[in-house]
Residue frames as a rotation matrix with the C-alpha (Angstrom) as fourth column:
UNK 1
0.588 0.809 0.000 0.00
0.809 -0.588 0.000 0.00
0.000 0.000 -1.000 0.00
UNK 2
0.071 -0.504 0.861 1.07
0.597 -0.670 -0.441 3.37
0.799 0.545 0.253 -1.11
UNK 3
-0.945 -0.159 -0.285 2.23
0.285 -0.826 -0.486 6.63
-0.159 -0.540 0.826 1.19
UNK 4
-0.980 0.198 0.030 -0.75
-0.173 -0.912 0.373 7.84
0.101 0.360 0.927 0.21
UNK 5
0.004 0.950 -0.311 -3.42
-0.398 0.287 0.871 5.42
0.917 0.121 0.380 0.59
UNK 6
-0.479 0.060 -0.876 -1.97
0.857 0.249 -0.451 4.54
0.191 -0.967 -0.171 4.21
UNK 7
-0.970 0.008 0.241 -2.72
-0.030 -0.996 -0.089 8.51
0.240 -0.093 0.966 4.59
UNK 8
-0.405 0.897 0.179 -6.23
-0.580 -0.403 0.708 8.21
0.707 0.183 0.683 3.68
UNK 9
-0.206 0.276 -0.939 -6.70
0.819 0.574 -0.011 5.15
0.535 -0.771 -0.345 5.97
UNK 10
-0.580 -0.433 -0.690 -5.48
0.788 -0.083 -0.610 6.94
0.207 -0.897 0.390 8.71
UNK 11
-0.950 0.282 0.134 -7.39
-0.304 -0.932 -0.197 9.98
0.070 -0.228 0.971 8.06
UNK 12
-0.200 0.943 -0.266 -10.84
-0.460 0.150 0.875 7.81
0.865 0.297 0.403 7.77
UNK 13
0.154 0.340 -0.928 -10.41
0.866 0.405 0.293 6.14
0.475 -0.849 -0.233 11.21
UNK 14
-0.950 -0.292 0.108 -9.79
0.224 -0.882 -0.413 9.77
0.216 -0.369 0.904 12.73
UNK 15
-0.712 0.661 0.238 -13.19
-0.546 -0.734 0.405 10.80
0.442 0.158 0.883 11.23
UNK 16
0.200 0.613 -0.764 -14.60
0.060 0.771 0.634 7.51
0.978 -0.173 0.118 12.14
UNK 17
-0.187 -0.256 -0.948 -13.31
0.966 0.125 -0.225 8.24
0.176 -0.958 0.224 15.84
UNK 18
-0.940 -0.143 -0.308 -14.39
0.338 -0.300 -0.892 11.67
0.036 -0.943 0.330 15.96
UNK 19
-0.644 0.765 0.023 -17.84
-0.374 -0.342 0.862 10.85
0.667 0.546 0.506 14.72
UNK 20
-0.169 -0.295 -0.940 -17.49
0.527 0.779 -0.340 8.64
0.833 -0.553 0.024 17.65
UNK 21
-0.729 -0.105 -0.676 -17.00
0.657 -0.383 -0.649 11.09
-0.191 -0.918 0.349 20.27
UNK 22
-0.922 0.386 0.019 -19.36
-0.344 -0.843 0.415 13.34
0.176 0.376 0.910 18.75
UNK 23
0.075 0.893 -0.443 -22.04
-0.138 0.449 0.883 10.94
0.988 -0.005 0.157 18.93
UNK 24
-0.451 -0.436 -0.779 -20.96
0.730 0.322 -0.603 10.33
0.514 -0.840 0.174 22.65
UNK 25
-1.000 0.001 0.029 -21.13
-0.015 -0.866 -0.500 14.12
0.024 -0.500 0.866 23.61
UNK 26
-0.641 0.747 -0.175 -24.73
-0.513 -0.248 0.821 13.67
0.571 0.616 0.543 22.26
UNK 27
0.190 0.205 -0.960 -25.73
0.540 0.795 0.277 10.93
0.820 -0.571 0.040 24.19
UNK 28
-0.570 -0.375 -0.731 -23.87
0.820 -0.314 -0.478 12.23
-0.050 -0.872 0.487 27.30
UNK 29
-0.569 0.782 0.256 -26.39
-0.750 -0.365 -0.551 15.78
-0.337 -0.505 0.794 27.41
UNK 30
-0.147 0.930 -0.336 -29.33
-0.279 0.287 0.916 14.03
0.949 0.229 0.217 26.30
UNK 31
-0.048 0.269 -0.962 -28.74
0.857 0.506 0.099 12.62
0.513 -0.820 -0.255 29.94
UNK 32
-0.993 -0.100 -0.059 -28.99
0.111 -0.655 -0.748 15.87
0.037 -0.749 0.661 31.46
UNK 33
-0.124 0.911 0.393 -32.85
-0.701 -0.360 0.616 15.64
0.703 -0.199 0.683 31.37
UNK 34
0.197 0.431 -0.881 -32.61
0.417 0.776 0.473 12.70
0.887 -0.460 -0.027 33.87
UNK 35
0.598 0.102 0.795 -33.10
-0.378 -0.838 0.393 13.75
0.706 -0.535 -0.463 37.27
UNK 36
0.824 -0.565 0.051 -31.40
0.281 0.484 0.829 10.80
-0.493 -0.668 0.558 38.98
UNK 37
0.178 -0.838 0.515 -27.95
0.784 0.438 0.441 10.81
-0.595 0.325 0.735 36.67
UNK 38
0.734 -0.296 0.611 -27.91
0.311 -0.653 -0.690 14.66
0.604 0.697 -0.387 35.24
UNK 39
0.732 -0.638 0.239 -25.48
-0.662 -0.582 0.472 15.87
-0.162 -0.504 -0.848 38.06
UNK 40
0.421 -0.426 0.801 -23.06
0.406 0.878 0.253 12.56
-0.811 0.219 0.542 36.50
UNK 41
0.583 0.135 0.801 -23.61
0.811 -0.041 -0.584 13.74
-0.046 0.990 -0.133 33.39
UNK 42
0.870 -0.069 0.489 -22.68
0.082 -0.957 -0.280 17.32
0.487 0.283 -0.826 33.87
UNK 43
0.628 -0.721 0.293 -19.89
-0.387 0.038 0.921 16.63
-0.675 -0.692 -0.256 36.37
UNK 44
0.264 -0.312 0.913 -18.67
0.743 0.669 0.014 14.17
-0.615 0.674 0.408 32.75
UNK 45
0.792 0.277 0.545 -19.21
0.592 -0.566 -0.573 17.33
0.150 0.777 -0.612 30.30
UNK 46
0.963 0.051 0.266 -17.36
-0.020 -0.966 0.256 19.69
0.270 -0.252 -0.929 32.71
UNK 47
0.665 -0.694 0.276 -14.63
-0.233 0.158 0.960 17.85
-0.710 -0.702 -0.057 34.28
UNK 48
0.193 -0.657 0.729 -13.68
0.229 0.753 0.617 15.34
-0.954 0.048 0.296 31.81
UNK 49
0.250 -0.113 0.962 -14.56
0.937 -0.222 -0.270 16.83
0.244 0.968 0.050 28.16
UNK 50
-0.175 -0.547 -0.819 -13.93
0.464 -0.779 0.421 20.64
-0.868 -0.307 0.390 28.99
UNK 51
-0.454 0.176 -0.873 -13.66
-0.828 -0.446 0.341 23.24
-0.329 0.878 0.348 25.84
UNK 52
-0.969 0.073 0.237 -14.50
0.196 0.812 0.549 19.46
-0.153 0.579 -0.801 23.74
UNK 53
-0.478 0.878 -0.015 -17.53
0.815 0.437 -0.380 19.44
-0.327 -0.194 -0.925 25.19
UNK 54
-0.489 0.335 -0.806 -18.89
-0.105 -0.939 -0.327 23.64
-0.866 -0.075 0.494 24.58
UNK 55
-0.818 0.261 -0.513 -19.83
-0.527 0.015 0.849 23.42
0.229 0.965 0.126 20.56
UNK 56
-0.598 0.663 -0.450 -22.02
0.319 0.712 0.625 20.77
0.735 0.231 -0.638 21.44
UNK 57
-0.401 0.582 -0.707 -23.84
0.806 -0.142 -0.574 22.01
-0.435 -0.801 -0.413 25.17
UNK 58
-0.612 0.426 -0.666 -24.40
-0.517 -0.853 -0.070 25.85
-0.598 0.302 0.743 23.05
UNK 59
-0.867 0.420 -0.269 -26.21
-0.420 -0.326 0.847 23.86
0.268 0.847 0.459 20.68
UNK 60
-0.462 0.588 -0.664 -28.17
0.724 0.683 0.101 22.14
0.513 -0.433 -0.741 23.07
UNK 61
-0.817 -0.479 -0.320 -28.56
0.519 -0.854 -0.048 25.33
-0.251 -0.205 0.946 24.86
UNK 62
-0.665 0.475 -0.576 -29.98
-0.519 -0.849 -0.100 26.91
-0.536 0.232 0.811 22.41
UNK 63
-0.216 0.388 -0.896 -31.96
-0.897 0.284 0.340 24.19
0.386 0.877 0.287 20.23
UNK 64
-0.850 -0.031 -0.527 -32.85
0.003 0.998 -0.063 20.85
0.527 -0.055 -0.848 22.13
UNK 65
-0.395 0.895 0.208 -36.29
-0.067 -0.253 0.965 19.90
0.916 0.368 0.160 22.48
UNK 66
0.244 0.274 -0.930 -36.37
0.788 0.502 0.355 19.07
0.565 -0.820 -0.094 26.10
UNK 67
0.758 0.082 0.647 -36.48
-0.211 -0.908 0.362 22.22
0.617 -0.411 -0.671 28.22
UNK 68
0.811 -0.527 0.252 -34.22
-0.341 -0.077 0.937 20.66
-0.474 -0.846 -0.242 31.16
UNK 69
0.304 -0.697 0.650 -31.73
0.932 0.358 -0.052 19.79
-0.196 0.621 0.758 28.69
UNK 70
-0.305 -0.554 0.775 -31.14
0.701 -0.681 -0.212 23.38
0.645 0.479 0.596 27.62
UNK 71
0.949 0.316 -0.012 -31.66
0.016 -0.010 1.000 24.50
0.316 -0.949 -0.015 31.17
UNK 72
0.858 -0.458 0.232 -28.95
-0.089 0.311 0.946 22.81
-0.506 -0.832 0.226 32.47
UNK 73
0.363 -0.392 0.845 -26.99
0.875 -0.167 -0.454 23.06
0.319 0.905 0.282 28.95
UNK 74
0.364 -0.099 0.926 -26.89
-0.142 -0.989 -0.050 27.01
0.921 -0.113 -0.374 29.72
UNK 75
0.963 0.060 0.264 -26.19
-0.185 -0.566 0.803 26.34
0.198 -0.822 -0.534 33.07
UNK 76
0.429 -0.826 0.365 -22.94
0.825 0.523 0.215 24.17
-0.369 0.209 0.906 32.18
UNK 77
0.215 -0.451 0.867 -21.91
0.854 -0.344 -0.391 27.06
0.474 0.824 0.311 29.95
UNK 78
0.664 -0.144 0.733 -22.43
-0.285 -0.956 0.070 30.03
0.691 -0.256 -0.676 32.27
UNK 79
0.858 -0.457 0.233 -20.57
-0.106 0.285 0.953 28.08
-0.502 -0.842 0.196 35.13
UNK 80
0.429 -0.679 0.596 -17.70
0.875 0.148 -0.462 27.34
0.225 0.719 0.657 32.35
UNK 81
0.365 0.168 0.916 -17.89
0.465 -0.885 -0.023 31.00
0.806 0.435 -0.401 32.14
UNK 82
0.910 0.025 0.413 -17.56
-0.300 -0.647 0.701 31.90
0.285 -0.762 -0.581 35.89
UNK 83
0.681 -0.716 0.151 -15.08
0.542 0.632 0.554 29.10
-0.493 -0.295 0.819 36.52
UNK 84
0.004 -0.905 0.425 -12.54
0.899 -0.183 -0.398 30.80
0.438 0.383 0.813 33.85
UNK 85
0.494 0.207 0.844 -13.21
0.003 -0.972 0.237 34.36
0.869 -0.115 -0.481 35.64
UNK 86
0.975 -0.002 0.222 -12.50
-0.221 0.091 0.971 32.94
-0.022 -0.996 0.089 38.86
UNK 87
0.615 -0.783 0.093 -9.52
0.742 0.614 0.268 31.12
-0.267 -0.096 0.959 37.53
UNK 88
-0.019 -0.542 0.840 -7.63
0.401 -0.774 -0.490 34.79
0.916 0.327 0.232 35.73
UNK 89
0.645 -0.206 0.736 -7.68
-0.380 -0.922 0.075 36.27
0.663 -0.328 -0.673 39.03
């Protein structure tokens, strides 16, 4: 196999790995409408994905059909928000 077709491999399991985590992040809020296992969830978003995780809570946020989902979406983001304030001083 060529230099070039290893390339493309390599670049198709990438996409195939971060269509992966994408689909993850997805999964992972959808659980923020559960009342037993959203403070998991968000404690997963915040701790362990960080910045990863932001693209995907704003569009929940602003656009997922469950109210406590973009509730607690917004509230992930504004805490983000305080947490880096707190951290510059």
């Amino acid at each position: 196999m060529g230099l070039v077709a290893q390339l493309i491999v390599i670049a198709m399991g990438v996409m195939s790995m971060v269509s992966l985590l994408i689909l993850a992040v997805r999964t992972i809020i959808r659980g923020l409408v559960s009342d037993r296992f959203h403070g998991t969830c968000e404690d997963f978003l915040r701790k362990d994905l960080g910045e990863a995780a932001v693209p995907a809570l704003e569009e929940a946020a602003r656009k997922h059909p469950m109210a406590s989902v973009r509730t607690r979406a917004a509230a992930l983001l504004r805490q983000r928000g305080r947490d880096a304030t707190e951290g510059s001083r």
